[in-house]
Every structure is written in structure tokens, then in C-alpha cells.
Residue frames as a rotation matrix with the C-alpha (Angstrom) as fourth column:
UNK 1
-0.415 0.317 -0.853 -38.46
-0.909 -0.098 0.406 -53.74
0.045 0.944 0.328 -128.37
UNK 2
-0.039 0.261 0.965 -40.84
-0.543 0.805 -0.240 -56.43
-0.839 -0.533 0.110 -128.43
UNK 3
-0.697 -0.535 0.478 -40.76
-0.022 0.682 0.731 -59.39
-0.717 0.499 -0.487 -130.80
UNK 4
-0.514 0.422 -0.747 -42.75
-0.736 -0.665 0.130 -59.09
-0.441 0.616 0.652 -134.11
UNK 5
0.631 0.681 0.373 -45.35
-0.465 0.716 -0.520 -61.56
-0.621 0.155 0.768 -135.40
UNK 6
0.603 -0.294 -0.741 -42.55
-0.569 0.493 -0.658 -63.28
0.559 0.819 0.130 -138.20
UNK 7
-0.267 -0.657 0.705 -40.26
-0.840 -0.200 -0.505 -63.49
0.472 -0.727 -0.499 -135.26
UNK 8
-0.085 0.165 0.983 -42.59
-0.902 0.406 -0.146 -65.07
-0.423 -0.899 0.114 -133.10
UNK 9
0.725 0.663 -0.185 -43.72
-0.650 0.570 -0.502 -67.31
-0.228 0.484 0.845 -136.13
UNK 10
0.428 -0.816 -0.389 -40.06
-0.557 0.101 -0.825 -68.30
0.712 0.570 -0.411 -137.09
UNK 11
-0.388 -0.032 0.921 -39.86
-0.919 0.094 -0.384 -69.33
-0.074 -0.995 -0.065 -132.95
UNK 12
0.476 0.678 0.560 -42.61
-0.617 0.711 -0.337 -71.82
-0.627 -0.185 0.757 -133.53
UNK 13
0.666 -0.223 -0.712 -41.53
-0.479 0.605 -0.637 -73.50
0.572 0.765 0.296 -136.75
UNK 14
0.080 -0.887 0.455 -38.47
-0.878 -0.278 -0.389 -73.87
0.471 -0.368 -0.801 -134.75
UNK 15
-0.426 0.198 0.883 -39.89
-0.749 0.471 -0.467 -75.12
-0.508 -0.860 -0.053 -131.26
UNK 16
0.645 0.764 -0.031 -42.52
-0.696 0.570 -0.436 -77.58
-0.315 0.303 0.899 -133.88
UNK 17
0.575 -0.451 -0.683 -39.84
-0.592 0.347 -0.728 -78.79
0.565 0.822 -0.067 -135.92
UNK 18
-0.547 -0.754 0.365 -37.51
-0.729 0.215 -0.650 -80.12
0.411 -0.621 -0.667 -132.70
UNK 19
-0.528 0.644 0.554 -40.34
-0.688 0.058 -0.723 -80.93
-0.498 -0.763 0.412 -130.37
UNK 20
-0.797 0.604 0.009 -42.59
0.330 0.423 0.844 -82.55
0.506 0.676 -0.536 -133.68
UNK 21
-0.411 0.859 0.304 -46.50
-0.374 -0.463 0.803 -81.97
0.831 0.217 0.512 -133.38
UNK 22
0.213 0.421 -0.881 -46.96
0.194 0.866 0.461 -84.93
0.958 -0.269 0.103 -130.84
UNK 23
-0.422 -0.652 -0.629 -44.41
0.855 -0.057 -0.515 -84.02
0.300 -0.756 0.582 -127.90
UNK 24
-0.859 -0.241 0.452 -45.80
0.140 -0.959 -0.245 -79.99
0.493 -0.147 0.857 -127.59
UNK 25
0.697 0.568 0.438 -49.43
-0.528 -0.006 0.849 -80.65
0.485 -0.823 0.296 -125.63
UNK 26
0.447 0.193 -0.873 -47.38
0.504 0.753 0.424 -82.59
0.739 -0.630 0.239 -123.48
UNK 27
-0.378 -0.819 0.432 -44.83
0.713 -0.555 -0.428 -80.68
0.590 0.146 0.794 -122.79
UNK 28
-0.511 0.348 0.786 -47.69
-0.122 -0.935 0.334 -77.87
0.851 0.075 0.520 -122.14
UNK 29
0.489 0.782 -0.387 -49.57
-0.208 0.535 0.819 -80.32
0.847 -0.320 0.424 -120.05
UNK 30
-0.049 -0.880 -0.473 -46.37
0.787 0.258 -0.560 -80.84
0.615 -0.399 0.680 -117.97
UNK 31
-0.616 -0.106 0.781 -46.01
0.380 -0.908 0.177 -77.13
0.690 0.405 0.599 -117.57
UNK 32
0.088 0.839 0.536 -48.94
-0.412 -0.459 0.787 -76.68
0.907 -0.290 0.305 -116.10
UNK 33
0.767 0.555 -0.321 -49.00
-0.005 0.506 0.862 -78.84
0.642 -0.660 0.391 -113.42
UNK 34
-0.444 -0.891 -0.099 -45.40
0.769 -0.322 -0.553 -77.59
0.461 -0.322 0.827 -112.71
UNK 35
-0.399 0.582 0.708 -47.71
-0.401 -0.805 0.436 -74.20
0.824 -0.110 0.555 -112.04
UNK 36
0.415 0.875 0.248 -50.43
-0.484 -0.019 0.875 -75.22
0.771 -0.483 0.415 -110.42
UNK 37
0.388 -0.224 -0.894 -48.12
0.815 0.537 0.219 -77.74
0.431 -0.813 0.391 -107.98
UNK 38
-0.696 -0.717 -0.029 -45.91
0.590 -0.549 -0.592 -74.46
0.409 -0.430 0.805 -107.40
UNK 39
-0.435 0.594 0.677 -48.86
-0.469 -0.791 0.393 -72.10
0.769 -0.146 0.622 -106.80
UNK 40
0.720 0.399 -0.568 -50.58
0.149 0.710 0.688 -75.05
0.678 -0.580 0.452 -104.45
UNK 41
-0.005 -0.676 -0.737 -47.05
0.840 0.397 -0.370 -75.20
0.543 -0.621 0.565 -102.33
UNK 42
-0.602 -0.799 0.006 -46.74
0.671 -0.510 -0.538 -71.69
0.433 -0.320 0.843 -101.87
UNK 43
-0.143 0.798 0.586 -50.30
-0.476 -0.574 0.666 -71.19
0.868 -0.184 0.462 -100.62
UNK 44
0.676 0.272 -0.684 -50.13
0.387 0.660 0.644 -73.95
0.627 -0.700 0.341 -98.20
UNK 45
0.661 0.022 0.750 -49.39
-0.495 -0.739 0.458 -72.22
0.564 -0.674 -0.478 -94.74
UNK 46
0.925 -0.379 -0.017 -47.68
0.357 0.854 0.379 -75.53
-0.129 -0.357 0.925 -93.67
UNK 47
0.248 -0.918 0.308 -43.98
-0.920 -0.123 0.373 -75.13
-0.305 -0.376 -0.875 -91.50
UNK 48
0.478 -0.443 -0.758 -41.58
-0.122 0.821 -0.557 -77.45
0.870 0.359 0.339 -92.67
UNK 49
0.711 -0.590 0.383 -39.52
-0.517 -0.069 0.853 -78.52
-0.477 -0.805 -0.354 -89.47
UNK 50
0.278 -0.747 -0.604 -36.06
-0.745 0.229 -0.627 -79.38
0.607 0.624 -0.493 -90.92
UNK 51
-0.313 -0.437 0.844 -35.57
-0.929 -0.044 -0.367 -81.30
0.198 -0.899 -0.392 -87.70
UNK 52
0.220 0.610 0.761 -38.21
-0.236 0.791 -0.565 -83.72
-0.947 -0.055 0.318 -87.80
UNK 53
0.934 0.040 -0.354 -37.86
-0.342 0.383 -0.858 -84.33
0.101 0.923 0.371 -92.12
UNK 54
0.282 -0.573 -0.770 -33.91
-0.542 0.567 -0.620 -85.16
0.792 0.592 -0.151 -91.20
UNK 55
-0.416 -0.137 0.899 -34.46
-0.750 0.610 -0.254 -87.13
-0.514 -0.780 -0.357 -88.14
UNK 56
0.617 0.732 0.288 -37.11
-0.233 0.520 -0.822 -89.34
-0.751 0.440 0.492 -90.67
UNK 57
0.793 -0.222 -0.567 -34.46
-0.444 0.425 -0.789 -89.42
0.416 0.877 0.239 -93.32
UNK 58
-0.118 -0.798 0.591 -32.26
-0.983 0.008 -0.185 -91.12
0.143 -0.603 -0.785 -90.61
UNK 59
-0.028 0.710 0.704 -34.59
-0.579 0.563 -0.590 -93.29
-0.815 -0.424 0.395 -89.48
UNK 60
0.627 0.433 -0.648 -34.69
-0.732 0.042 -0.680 -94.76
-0.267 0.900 0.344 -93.51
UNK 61
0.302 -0.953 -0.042 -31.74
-0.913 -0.276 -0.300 -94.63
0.274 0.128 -0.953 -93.62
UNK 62
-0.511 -0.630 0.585 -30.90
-0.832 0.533 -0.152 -97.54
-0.216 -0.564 -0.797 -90.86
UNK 63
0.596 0.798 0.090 -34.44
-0.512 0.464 -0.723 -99.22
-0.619 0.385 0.685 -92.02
UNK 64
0.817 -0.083 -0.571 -32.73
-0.573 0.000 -0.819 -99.76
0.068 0.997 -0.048 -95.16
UNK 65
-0.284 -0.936 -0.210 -29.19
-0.745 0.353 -0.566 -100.92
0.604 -0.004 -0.797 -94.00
UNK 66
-0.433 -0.133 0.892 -30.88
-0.859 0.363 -0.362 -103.37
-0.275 -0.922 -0.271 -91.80
């Protein structure tokens, strides 16, 4: 059963009232670029080598303690 147009209205008021008028483009604006970064990663053909990324976080590592 899908949700009915008072429903959906009764949702907003809701989400407006918490959020306020100011916070919900961002929010959306967020959102999106959450998308578009996920949709961007999971086209890029690019191997991760787990090998090399935690030999480099080693390598910080001692940087750091030195």
C-alpha cells in the first residue's frame, strides 16, 4: 500500500518543522554529492591494492612519531 498525499504531507510538516526551512536545501545539497561521489567511485575501474594503502599508512605512521 503506498503512502497517500496527507500522509506524505503530514511527513513534510514533520521533516520542516525539525530540520526548519533553512537546514533542508542543504541537507539536499549534501545528499547529492553523497550520490554523485558514490556513483563516480563505483564507475572508476581503479584496483585498490590493500598492500600498498597499508604499507603508506605505516610509513605515516613512523613520519608522525618521529
Amino acid at each position: 500500500m503506498s503512502p497517500s498525499f496527507w500522509q506524505l504531507l503530514i511527513v513534510g510538516g514533520i521533516i520542516l518543522v525539525i530540520f526548519g526551512p533553512k537546514r533542508i536545501p542543504e541537507i539536499g545539497k549534501s545528499l547529492g554529492k553523497a550520490i554523485r561521489g558514490f556513483k563516480k567511485g563505483i564507475s572508476t575501474d581503479e584496483e585498490i591494492d590493500v598492500a600498498k594503502a597499508s604499507n603508506k599508512a605505516e610509513e605515516i605512521k613512523e613520519a608522525e612519531k618521529s
